[in-house]
N, C-alpha and C positions, 0 to 999 in steps of 0.2 A: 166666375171670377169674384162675383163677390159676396162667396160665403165665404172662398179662401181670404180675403181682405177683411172679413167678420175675423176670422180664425186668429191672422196678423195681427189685429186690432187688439183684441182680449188678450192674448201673448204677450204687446208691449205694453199693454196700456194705456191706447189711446182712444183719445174720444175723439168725435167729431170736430172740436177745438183744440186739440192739442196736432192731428191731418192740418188743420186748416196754418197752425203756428209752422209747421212744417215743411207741407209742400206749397203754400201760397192759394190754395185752391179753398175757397168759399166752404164754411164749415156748411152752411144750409146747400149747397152743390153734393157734397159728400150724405149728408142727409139722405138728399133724395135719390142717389146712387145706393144707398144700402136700403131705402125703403123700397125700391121698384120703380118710383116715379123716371129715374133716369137709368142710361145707360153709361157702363162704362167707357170713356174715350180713349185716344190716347193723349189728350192732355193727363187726366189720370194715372195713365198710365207710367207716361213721362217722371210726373211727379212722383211717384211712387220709385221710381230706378233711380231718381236720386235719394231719397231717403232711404230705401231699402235696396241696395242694386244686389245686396246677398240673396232675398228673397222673390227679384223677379222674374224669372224664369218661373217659377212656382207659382207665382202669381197670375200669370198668363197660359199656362199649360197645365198645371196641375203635378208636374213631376219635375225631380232633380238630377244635377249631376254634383255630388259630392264632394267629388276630382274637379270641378272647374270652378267650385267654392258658391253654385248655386244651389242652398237647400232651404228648408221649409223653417219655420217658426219653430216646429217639433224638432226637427234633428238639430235646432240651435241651440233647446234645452238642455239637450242629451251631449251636446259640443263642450270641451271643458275649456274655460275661460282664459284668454290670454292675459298675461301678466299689464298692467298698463292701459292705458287708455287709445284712444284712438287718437289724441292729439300726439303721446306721446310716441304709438307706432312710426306717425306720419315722419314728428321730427328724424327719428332713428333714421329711415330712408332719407329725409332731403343732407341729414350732416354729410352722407356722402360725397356731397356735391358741396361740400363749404370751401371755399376759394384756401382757408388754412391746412386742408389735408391734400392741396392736389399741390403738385410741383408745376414749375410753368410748363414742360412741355406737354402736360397733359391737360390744360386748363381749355385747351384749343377744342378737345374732344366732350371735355362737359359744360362748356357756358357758351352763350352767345357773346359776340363782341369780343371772348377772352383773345382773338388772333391778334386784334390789335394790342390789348396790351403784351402780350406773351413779345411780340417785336419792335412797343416802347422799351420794354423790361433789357434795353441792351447790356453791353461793356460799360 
């Protein structure tokens, strides 16, 4: 695991202090995880699935599933890049649920709380 975390690391760009701005976890912790002195845990591991959840499956096993959108730093190269950012992917999914596109009777099915307003919303 952690040659493939070597591999990770030189792909994005990160040092031991840019791990550390990231997952929370002590740049000298991560140190000693890639010198030998430590092992990896699943605190590590943890943190790693949220900053990379694309690449932990590969991270842990050494192999992917392409179709379940777990793949390596490498086939992330070779992946061609979506339009947008990842702030603005996020937005495009939550507008779904923006209280201006749903009609009251469906408000009940995507929000919490909406039942109450949907049967203030009288005559």
């Amino acid at each position: 695991m952690v040659e493939r975390l070597r591999i990770l690391m030189e792909k994005e760009n990160l040092t031991t202090k840019s791990l550390e701005e990231r997952t929370g976890i002590d740049r000298y912790k991560w140190g000693n995880l890639l010198n030998g002195k430590n092992r990896m845990n699943e605190d590590h591991i943890q943190a790693l699935k949220k900053g990379w959840p694309q690449y932990i499956f590969w991270l842990v096993t050494g192999d992917t599933i392409p179709e379940g959108g777990q793949i390596s730093p490498n086939e992330a190269e070779n992946k061609p890049k979506e339009i947008g950012n990842e702030n603005d992917q996020q937005q495009q999914h939550d507008d779904f649920d923006h209280p201006a596109l749903l009609t009251s009777s469906h408000r009940r099915y995507h929000r919490p709380g909406a039942e109450e307003e949907t049967k203030s919303e009288g005559p």
